[in-house]
C-alpha positions, 0 to 999 in steps of 0.5 A, a space after each residue: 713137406 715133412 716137420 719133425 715127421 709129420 708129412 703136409 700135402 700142399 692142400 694142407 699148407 695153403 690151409 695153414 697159410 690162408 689161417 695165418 693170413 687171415 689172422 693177421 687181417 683180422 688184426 689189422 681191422 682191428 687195429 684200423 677199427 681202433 684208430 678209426 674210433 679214435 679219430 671219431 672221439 678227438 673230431 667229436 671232441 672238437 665240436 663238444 669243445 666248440 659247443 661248450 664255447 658257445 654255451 658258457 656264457 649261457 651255462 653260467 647264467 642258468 646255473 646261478 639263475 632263479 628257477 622259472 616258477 612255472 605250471 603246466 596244465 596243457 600242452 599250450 602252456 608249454 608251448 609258451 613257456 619253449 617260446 618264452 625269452 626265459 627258455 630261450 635261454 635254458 634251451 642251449 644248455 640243456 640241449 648240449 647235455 642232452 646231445 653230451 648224453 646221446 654221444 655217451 648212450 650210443 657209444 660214441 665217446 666213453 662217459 669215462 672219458 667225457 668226465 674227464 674232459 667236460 664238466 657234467 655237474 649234476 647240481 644244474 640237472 637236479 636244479 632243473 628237472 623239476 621244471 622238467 618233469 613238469 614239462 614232460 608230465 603236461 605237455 607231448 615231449 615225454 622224452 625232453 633231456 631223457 640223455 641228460 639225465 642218464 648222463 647225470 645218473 652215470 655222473 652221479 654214480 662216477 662220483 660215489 
């Protein structure tokens, strides 16, 4: 086959065939790849949704809620205080944004895109860690809400 004077074999034509091809798969992947994340964020979304439903209630209440005045010394007391009717309380909320934090962190969902969809407020992470840090310093949970307040801290700096 000759174009403008250059002569192909038909080896060098399936080469050049099998290229394009293999172009426009990989184009296609990428398009379904795309699609396929998109689909996973809106499913994703719809359980965040349907968490936030169960945990407003619990969310409004700890936001405006005393902090817990408690000391650890041992690994015990803590154990009372995640079996106490207070934590009981805590522990939904905290494990939502911990779960919101590990989506963010494994790149499920852009924190972009969560910002704008879910409330992260960084008052109610900065109200509670103290309590926090208190549990991770005396008891054996050096990684509690680690998520959170890296999503905090990514909230934190969206906002500046």
């Amino acid at each position: 086959m000759t174009f403008e004077g250059v002569v192909l074999g038909i080896g060098e034509i399936a080469t050049i065939v099998a290229g394009i091809a293999g172009a426009i798969s990989a184009i296609i992947a990428a398009v379904a790849l795309v699609g396929i994340q998109r689909q996973t964020e809106a499913a994703l979304f719809v359980t965040i949704n349907e968490e936030w439903s169960k945990i407003y209630f619990n969310y409004r209440e700890v936001l405006l809620a005393e902090l817990p005045v408690v000391e650890f010394g041992t690994p015990k007391e803590v154990q009372l205080f995640i079996n106490s009717e207070p934590y009981r309380k805590l522990h939904p909320v905290f494990a939502f944004y911990e779960f919101l934090g590990s989506c963010v962190e494994e790149k499920l969902v852009s924190a972009r895109l969560l910002f704008r969809l879910v409330s992260v407020n960084p008052k109610l992470w900065q109200k509670y860690q103290p309590l926090i840090q208190r549990m991770r310093d005396a008891g054996e949970m050096p990684e509690l809400c680690v998520h959170w307040q890296s999503l905090v801290e990514l909230r934190m700096r969206a906002l500046a």
